[in-house]
C-alpha positions in Angstrom: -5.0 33.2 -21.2 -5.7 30.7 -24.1 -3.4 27.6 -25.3 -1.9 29.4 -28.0 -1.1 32.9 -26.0 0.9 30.4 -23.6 2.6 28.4 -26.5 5.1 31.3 -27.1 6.5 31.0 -23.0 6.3 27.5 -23.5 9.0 27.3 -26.9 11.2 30.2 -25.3 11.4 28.0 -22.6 12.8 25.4 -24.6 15.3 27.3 -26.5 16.9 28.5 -23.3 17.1 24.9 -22.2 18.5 23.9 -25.5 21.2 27.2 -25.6 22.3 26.3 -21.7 23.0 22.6 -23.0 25.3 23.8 -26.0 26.5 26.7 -24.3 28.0 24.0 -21.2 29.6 21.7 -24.2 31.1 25.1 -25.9 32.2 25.8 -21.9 34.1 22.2 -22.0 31.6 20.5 -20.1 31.6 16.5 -19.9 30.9 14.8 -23.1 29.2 12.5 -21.8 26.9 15.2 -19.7 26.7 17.0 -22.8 24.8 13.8 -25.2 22.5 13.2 -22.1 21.5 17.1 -22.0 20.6 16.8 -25.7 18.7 13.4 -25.3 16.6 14.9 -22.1 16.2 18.3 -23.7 14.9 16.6 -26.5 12.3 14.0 -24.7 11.2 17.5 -22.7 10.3 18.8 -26.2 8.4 15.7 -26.7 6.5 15.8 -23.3 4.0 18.5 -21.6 2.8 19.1 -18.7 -0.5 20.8 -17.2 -1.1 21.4 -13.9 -4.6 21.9 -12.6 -6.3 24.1 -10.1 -5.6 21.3 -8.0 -2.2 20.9 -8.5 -2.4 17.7 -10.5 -0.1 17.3 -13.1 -1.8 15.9 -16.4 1.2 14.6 -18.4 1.4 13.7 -22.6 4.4 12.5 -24.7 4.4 11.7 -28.4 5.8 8.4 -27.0 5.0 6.1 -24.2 8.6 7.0 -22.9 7.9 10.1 -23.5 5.2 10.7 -21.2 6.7 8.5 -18.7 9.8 10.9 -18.4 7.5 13.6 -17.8 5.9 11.5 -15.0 8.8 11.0 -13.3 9.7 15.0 -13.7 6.5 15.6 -12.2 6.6 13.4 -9.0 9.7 14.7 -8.2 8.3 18.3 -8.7 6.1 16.9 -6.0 7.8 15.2 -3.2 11.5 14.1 -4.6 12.2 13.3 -1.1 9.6 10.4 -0.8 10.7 9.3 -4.4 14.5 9.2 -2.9 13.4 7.4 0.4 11.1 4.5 -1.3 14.8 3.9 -3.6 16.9 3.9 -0.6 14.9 1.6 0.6 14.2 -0.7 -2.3 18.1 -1.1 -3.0 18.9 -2.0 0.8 20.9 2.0 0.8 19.1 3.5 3.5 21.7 3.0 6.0 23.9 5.8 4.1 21.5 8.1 5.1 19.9 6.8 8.3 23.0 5.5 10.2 23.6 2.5 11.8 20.3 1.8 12.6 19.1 1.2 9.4 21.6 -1.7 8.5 19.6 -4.5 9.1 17.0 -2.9 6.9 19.4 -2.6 4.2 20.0 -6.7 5.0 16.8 -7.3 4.7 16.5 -6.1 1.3 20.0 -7.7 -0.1 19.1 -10.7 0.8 16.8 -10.3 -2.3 18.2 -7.5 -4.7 21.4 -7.6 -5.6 22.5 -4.4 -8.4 24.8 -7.0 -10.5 21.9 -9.1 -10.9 19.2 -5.7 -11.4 21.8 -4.7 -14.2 21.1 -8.3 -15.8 18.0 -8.3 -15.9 17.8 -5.1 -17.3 20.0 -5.8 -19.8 17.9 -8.9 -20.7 15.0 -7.4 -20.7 12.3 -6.8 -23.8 12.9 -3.4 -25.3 9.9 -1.6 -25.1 10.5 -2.0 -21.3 14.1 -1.0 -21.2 13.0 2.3 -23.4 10.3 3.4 -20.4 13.3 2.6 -17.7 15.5 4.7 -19.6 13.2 7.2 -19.2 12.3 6.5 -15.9 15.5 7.3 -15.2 15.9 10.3 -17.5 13.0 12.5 -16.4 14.7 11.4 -12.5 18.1 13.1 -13.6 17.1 16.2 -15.6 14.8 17.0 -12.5 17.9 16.9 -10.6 20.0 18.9 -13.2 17.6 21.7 -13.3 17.5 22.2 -9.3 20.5 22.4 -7.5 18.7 23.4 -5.1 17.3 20.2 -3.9 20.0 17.9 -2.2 19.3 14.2 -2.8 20.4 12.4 1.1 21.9 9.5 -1.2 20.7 9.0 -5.1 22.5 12.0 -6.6 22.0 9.6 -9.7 19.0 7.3 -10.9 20.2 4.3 -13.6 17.6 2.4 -15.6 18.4 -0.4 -14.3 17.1 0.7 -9.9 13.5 0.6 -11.5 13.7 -3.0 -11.0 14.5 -3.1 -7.3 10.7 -1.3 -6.7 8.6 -3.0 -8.7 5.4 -3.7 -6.0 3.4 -0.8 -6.0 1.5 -1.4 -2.5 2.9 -0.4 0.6 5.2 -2.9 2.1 5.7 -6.2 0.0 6.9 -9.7 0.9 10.2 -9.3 1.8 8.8 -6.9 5.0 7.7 -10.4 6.1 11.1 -11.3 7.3 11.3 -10.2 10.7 14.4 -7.6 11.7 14.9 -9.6 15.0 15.5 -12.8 13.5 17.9 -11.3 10.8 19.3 -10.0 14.0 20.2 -12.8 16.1 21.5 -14.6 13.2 23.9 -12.2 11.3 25.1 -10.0 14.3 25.5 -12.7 16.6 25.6 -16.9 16.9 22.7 -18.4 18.5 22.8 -19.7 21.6 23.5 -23.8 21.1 21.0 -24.6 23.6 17.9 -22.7 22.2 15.0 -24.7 21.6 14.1 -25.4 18.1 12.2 -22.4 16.4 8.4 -22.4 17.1 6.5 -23.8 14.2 4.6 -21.1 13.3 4.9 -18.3 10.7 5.5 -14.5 11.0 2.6 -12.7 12.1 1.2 -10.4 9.7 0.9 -8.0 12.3 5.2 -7.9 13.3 5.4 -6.7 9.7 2.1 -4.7 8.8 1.9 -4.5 5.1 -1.1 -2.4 3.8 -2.2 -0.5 7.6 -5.9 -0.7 7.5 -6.9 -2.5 4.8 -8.4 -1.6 1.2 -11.7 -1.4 -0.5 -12.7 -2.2 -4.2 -16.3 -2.2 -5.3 -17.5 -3.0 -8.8 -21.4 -2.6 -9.8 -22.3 -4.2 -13.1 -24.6 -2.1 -15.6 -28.0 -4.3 -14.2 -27.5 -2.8 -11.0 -27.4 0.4 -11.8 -29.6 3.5 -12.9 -27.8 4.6 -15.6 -27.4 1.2 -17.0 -23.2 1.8 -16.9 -20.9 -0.2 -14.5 -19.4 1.6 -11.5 -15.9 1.1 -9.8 -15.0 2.1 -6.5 -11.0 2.7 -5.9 -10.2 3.0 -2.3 -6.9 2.3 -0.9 -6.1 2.7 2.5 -2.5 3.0 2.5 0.0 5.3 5.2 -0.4 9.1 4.3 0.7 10.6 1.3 2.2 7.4 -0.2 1.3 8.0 -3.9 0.9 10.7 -6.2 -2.4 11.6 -8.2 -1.2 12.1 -11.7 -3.0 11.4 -15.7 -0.4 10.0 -18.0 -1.5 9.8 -21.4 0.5 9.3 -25.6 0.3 9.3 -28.8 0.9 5.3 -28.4 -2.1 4.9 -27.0 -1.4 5.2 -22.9 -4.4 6.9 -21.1 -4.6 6.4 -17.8 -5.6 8.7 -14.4 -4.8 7.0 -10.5 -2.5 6.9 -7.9 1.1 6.2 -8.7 3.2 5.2 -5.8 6.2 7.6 -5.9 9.3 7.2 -7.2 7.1 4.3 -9.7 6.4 4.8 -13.3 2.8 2.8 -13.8 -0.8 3.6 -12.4 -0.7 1.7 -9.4 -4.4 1.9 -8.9 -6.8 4.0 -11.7 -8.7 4.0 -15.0 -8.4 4.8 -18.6 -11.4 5.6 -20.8 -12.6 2.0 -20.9 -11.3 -0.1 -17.6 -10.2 0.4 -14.6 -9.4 -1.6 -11.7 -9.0 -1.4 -7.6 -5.9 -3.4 -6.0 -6.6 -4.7 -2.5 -3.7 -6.5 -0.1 -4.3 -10.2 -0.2 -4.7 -12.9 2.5 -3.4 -15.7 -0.3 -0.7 -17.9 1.1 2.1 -17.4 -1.3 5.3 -16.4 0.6 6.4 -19.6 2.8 9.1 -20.8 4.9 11.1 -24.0 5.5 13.1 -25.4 8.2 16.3 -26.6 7.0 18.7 -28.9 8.9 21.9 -27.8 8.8 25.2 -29.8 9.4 29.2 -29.0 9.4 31.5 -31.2 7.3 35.0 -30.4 6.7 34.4 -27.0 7.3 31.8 -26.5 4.7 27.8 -26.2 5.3 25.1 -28.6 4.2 21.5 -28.9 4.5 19.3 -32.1 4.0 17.0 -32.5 1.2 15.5 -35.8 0.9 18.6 -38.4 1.2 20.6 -36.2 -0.3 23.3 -33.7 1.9 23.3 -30.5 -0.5 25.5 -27.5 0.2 24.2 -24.1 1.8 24.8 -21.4 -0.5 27.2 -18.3 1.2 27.2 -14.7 -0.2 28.9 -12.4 1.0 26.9 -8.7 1.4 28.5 -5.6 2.2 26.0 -2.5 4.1 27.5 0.9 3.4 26.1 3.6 6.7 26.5 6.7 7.6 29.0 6.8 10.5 28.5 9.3 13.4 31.7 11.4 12.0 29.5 11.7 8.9 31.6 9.2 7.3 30.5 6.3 5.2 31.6 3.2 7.0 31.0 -0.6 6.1 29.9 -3.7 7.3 30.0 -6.9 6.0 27.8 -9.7 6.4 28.0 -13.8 5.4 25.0 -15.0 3.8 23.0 -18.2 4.0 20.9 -19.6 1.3 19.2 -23.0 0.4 17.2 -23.4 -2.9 14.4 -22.6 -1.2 16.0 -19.2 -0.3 17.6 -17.2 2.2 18.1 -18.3 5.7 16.4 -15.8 7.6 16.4 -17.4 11.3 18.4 -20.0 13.1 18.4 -22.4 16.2 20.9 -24.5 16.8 21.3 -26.8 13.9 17.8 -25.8 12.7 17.3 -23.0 10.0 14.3 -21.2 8.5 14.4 -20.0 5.2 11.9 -18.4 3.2 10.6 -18.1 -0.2 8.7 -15.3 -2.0 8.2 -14.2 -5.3 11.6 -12.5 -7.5 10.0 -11.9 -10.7 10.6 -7.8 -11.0 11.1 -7.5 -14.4 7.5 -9.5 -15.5 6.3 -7.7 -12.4 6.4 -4.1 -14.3 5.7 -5.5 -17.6 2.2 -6.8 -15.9 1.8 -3.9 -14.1 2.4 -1.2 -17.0 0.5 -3.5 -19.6 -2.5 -3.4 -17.4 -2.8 0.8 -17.5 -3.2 0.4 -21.7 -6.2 -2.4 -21.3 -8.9 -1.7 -23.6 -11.4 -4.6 -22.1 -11.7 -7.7 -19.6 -9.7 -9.8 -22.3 -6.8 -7.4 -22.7 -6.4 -7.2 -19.2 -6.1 -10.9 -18.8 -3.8 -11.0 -21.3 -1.8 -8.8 -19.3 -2.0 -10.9 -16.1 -1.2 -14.0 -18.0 2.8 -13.0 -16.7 1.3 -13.8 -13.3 3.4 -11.5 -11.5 1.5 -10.1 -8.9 1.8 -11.9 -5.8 0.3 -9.4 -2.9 -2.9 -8.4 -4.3 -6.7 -8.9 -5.3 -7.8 -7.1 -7.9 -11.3 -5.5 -8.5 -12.1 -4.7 -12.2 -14.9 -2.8 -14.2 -15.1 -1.8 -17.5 -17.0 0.2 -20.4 -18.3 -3.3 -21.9 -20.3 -3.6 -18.4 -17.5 -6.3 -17.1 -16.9 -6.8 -13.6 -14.4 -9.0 -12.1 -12.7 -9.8 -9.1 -8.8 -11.5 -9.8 -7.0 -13.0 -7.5 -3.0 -12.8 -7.1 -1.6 -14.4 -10.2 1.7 -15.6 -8.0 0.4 -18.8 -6.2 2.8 -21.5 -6.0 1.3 -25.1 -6.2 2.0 -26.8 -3.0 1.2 -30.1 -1.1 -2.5 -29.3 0.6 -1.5 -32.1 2.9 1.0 -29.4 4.4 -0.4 -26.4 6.9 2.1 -23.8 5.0 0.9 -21.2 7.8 3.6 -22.8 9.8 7.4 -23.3 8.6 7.2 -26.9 7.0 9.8 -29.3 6.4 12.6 -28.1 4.2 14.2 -31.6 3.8 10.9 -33.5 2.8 10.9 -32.5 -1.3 7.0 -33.3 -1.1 6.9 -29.9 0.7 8.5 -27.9 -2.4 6.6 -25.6 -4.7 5.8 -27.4 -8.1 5.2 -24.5 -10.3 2.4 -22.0 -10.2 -1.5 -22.4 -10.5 -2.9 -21.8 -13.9 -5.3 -18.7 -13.8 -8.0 -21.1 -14.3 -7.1 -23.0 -10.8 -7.7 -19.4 -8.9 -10.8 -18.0 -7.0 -12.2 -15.5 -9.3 -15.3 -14.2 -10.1 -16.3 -12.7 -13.8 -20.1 -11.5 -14.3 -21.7 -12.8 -11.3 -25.7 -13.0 -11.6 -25.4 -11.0 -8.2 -24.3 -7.6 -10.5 -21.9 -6.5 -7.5 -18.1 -8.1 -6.7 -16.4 -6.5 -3.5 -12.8 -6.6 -1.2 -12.0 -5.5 1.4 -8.5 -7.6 2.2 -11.2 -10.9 3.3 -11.3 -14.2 1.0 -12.5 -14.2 -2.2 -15.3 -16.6 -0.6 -17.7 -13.8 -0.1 -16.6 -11.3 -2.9 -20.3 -11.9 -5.4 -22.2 -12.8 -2.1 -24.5 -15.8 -3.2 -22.1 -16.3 -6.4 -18.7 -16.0 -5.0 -16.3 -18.8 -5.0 -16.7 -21.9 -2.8 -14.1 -22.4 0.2 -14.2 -26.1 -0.4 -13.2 -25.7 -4.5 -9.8 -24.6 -3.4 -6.2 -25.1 -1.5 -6.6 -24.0 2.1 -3.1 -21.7 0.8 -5.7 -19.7 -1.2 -6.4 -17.7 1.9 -5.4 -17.6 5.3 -7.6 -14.4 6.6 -11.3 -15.3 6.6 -13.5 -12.6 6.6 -13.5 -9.4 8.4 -16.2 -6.3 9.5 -15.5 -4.5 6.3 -16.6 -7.2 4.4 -20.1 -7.7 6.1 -20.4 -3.9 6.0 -19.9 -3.7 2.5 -22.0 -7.1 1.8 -24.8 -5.7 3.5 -24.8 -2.2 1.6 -24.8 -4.2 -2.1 -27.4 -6.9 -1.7 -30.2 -6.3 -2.9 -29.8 -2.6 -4.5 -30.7 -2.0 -8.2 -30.3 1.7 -8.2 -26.9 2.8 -7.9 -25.7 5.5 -9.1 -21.7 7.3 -8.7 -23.4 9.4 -5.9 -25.2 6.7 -3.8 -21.4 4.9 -4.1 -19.8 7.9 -2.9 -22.3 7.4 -0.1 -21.9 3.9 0.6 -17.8 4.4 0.3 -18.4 6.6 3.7 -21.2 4.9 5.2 -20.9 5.0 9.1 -22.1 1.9 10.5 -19.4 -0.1 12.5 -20.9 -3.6 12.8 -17.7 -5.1 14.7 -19.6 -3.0 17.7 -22.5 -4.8 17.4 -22.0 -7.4 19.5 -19.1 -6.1 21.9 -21.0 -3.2 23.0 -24.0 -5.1 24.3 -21.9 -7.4 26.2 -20.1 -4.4 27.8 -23.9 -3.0 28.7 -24.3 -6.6 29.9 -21.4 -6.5 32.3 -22.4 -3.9 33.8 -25.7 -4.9 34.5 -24.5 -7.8 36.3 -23.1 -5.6 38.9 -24.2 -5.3 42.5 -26.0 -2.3 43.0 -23.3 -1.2 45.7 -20.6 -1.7 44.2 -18.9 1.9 42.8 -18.5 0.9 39.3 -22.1 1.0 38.9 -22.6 3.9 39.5 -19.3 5.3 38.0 -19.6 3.8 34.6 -23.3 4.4 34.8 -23.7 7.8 32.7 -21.2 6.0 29.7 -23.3 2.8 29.7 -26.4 5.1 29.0 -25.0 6.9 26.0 -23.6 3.6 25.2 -26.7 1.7 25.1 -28.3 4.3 22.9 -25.9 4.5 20.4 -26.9 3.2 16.6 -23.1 2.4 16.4 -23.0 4.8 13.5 -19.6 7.2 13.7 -20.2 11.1 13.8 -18.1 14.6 14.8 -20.5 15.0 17.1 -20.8 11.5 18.6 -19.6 10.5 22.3 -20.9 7.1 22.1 -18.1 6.7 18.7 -15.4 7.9 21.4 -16.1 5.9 24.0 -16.8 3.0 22.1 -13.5 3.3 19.6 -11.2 4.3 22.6 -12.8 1.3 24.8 -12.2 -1.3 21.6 -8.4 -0.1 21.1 -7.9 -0.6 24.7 -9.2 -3.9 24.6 -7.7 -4.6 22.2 -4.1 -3.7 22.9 -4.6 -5.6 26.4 -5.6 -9.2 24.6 -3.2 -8.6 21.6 -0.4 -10.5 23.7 -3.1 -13.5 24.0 -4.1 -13.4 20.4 -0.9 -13.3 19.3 -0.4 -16.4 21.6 -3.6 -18.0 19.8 -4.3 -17.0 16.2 -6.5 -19.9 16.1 -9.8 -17.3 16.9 -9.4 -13.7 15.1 -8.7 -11.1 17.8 -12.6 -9.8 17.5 -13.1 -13.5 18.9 -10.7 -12.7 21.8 -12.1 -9.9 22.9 -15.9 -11.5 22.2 -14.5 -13.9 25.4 -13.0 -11.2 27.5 -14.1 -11.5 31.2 -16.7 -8.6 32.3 -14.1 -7.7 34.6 -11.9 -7.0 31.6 -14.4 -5.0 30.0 -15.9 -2.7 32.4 -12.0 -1.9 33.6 -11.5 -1.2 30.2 -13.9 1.5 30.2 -13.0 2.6 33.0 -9.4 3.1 31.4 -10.9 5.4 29.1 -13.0 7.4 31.3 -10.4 8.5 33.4 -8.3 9.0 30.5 -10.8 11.0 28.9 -12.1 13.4 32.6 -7.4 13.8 32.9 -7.2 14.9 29.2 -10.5 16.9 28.2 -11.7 17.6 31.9 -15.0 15.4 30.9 -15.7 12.2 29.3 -18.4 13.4 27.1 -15.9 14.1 24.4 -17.7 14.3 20.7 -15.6 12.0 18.3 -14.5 15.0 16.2 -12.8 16.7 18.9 -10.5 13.7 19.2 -10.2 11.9 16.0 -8.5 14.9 13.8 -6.4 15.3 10.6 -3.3 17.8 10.7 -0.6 17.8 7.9 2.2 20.3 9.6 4.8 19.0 6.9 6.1 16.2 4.7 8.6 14.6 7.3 8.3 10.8 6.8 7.6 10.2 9.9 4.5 12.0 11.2 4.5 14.1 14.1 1.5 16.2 15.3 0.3 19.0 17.8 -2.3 19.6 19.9 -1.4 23.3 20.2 -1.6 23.7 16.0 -4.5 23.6 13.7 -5.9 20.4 12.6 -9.7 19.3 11.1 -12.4 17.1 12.6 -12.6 13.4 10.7 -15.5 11.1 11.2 -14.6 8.2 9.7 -12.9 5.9 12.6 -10.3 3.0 11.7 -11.2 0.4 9.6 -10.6 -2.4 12.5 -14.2 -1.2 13.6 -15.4 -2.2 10.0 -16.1 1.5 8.4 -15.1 1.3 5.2 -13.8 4.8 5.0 -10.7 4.1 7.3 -8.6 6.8 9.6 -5.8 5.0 10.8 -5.5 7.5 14.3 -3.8 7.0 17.7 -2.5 9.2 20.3 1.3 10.6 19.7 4.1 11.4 22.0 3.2 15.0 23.4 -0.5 14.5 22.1 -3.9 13.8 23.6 -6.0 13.9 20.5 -6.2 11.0 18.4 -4.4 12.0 15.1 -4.7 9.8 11.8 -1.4 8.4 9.7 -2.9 5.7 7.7 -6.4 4.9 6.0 -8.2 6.3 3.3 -5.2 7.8 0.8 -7.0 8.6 -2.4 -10.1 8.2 -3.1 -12.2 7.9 -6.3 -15.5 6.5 -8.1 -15.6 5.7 -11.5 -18.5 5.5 -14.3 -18.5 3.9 -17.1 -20.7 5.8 -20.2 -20.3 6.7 -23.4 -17.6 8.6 -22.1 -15.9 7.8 -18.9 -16.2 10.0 -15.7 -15.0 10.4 -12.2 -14.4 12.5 -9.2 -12.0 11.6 -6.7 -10.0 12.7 -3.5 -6.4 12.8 -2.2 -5.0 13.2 1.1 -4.0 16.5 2.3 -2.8 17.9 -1.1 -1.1 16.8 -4.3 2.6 18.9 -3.3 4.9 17.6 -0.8 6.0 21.6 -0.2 4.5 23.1 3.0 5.0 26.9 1.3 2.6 25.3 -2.1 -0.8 26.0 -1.7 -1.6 22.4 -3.1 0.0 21.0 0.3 -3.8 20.8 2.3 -6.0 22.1 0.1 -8.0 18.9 -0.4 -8.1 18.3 3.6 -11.7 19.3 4.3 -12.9 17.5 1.0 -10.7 14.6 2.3 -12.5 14.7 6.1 -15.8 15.2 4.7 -16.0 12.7 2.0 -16.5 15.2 -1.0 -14.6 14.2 -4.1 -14.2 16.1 -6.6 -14.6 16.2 -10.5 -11.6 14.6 -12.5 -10.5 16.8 -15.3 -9.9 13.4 -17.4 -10.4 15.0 -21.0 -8.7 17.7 -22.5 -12.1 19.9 -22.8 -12.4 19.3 -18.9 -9.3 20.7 -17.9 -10.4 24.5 -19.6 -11.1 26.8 -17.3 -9.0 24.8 -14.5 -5.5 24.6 -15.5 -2.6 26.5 -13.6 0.4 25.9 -15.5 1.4 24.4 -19.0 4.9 24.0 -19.7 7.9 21.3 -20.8 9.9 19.7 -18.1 
């Protein structure tokens, strides 16, 4: 059926929705109901939607509002329930829907947002920004007047203003670095007076896991290429189904195809026709934390700060949950702040506050302004709000640009100061003192090398030969180092000249896992060293063989990747407690010094795991590293007894950069994966820009769709597909037109 046979349907449609809304205010309906019918029914008129043969929606407006209300239509068409849950969250609500246990989430949350305070700064906001929230909001609330079918758990209602609460597209954000426990102990319950001061260390990364697995960006400049055009690699690796794959393009101008975290109104991480860019989770220092000393004085709080006594600012916050009668109950909580922020932990008369980065409104002013980029200057220009305080950024463009950005949030401290440990909140020399100037960052623009890549390491190693030098910058500038990924990836670019988008797609799935390199050897080592009587031997002796002849390459049908991943993990998981102990060696140094007692036992973990689950240990990795999607709960859950597909790809801990984030489950003896690669694509610059790309599982959040798995094989097998990015692409693969 041609565009113009469907454009009939499509204006019927809208008539109908334009008769219901007048035929509810002849029926006495709300007046107030009745002016925000007209307004949506009017923006729906404005705004189209085409879904392709893969379930994508492909969304225009005559305004930038415009398309951004069908955006928001469309997600929820998708998978409301994720866009309700990531709200619930955001605005510290999820205890009205989770119970109890969820309250000191909630806290968590209001000890940064605060709706009085969203509603501000809404209300003060530019414009053009409060025009896209109201339609945010809009294309939120028609979706849910037009199906009364779908329940919201909470948010019957979405204002313009609860944008603001969600405005970090990656998974997690810095607030997840307060840690539950402490908020605990201190706001349910005094501390013990005799406690010992609080350790001086920070939060481990790993109590809070922000982005699980890591992310990779890859940018080739024109030189290095055969087609003389740059290429851009996009590869998140965030929990499952986390974002939507959606285009959004205007008449104003907006263009742009990626992954939009749900429930958010920007391209978290895409392209337009001329740029496009890869966000990757940072190891910069920028969220720190401050011992206070606290004192009691005619029943009012103070802390020190310098010689001065200053008084602790108290709040009160009230957590609305869902009782176990079904009932919303209350419960009230008292506050601590200091200008440095909120107390988070105490001990005795010593606190620990944190500070972070509150900057939401410039936060989705960056982040939209960079989807309409035209070029490497516009995009700076964008950044110049330095509001982005979680992530690298890897950038290519149709001029042959390639960059690598660094978070723009990085507060100017005192280098005299190790701010990986809670410094001293009453010394002022400790205090921020503004932010650094772009120019004061590690970046990279244009390096001689014709490659940039990240894979969540420092910047040090991002151009190879022509990245930025350690010694140039704050030790706050990163507190990670490098990591497998980042040798992996290093050792794939140097050197090449003749890349093209599918020797990329290549390298994105390459299967060498160099943190093996030098465990396994030591392993064969150990075992060596063994008597010649002694059991082990001879028990271990089979696996050591395979081991030893392994290319430590990942494959379906490799035994050597089982053995090897399952031996690592357990390792790992036995010396965590130690490295947690010591973070001054990475944990790939920890288990580098495990005893060869530790290692042959823990191989000999696994091989009895392995002979008690499968009835053998020569298990090929594909038979226990799998992918099943059995529905959109939240929380995954999988069977052994139920259809799932073979993955290859292993976690990215092991340094492939295709990550499947996979461990056993309650019930389960398969590995099954929850986190890692999410979407997928590779970008070239031409004369006109093209693509393919990937998602995982499916586009719709609805088991009964048939766009709930239908890109699992391509997903497991590291086949992208072509992006329909221009009109004249989508003929001959579009499902649906229609209005919202």
């Amino acid at each position: 059926m041609s565009a113009a046979s469907r454009r009939p349907s499509v204006m019927l449609a809208a008539m109908v929705g334009i008769l219901l809304a007048r035929s509810a205010a002849a029926d006495g309906a709300d007046p107030g109901l009745d002016a925000e019918l007209t307004r949506w029914n009017q923006q729906a008129q404005n705004t189209e939607i085409v879904r392709d043969d893969w379930g994508i929606a492909h969304i225009h407006g005559k305004s930038d509002a415009d398309a951004i209300f069908g955006m928001m239509y469309a997600q929820a068409e998708d998978d409301f329930n994720r866009i309700e849950m990531n709200y619930l969250t955001a605005l510290g609500r999820r205890a009205e829907a989770d119970g109890e246990a969820a309250i000191l989430l909630d806290l968590r949350a209001r000890l940064f947002i605060d709706d009085a305070d969203l509603e501000q700064r809404f209300a003060a906001s530019p414009s053009w920004l409060k025009t896209l929230l109201q339609a945010w909001a809009d294309g939120l609330n028609l979706y849910l007047h037009r199906h009364p079918e779908v329940h919201p758990r909470v948010l019957s209602r979405f204002e313009p203003w609860m944008a603001l609460a969600f405005s970090e597209g990656s998974i997690g954000g810095d607030i997840e670095r307060v840690p539950l426990e402490s908020l605990r102990a201190l706001y349910s319950a005094p501390p013990p007076a005799d406690e010992p001061p609080p350790q001086a260390r920070k939060v481990a990364a790993d109590e809070s896991p922000r982005e699980p697995g890591g992310s990779n960006g890859i940018a080739i400049a024109p030189a290095n290429t055969l087609n003389h055009h740059a290429l851009l690699l996009i590869n998140p690796h965030t929990s499952f189904y986390f974002r939507a794959e959606q285009q959004v393009t205007s008449d104003e101008g907006l263009d742009v195809y990626g992954a939009a975290t749900w429930g958010q109104f920007f391209i978290y991480q895409g392209f337009n026709e001329r740029v496009g860019w890869m966000h990757t989770t940072s190891g910069v220092d920028n969220v720190d934390y401050f011992i206070e000393t606290v004192t009691a004085n005619r029943g009012r709080l103070y802390y020190r700060y310098g010689h001065d006594w200053r008084p602790v600012l108290i709040s009160r916050v009230r957590i609305a949950y869902r009782a176990a009668d079904g009932r919303l109950a209350h419960r009230d909580f008292t506050v601590l702040r200091t200008h440095h922020g909120p107390i988070i932990q105490a001990s005795g008369k010593l606190f620990i506050s944190i500070a972070l980065m509150q900057k939401p409104v410039e936060a989705l002013c960056q982040a939209f302004s960079l989807t309409k980029a035209r070029d490497y200057a516009s995009f700076m220009k964008a950044i110049e709000l330095r509001a982005n305080s979680t992530n690298n950024t890897v950038f290519a463009d149709a001029d042959g640009d390639i960059a690598y950005l660094h978070p723009q949030f990085v507060p100017r401290r005192d280098d005299r100061f190790d701010y990986t440990h809670p410094v001293d909140g009453s010394d002022p020399a400790t205090d921020w003192r503004g932010l650094h100037t772009l120019a004061e960052l590690p970046q990279v623009f244009d390096p001689p090398s014709g490659w940039i890549m990240n894979t969540n390491d420092w910047p040090y190693s991002a151009a190879g030969p022509d990245s930025p030098r350690r010694e140039n910058f704050p030790r706050y500038m990163d507190t990670v180092g490098e990591n497998p990924r980042g040798v992996h990836a290093t050792g794939l670019l140097e050197g090449r000249k003749d890349f093209t988008a599918d020797a990329l797609n290549a390298a994105a799935y390459d299967s060498f896992l160099p943190a093996f390199v030098p465990l396994v050897p030591q392993l064969v080592a150990a075992h060596e060293a063994l008597a010649d009587t002694d059991p082990v031997k001879a028990a271990l002796a089979d696996a050591i063989l395979a081991l030893r002849a392994w290319d430590f390459r990942w494959s379906v049908h490799s035994v050597p990747t089982t053995l090897a991943v399952l031996w690592g993990d357990e390792l790992w998981n036995e010396l965590k407690p130690q490295g947690d102990r010591d973070k001054s060696i990475t944990m790939y140094e920890h288990i580098a010094r495990a005893s060869a007692g530790q290692r042959l036992a823990a191989l000999s973990t696994v091989i009895a795991r392995l002979q008690r689950d499968f009835g053998t240990w020569r298990v090929p990795w594909g038979q226990m590293n799998r992918f099943q999607r059995r529905n959109d709960d939240i929380e995954p859950n999988f069977s052994d007894a139920e259809p799932s597909i073979p993955v290859g790809f292993t976690s990215s801990r092991w340094g492939s950069l295709a990550s499947f984030g996979a461990h056993r489950y309650p019930n389960a003896n398969r590995y099954y994966g929850s986190s890692g690669n999410s979407f997928v694509a590779i970008v070239e610059f031409g004369d006109k820009v093209s693509a393919r790309a990937v998602s995982i599982g499916g586009e719709s959040g609805d088991p009964h769709s048939s766009h709930f798995d239908d890109q699992s094989a391509r997903y497991a097998d590291g086949a992208l597909r072509r992006v329909y990015f221009y009109p004249e692409d989508l003929v001959g693969h579009i499902e649906r037109r229609y209005h919202p």
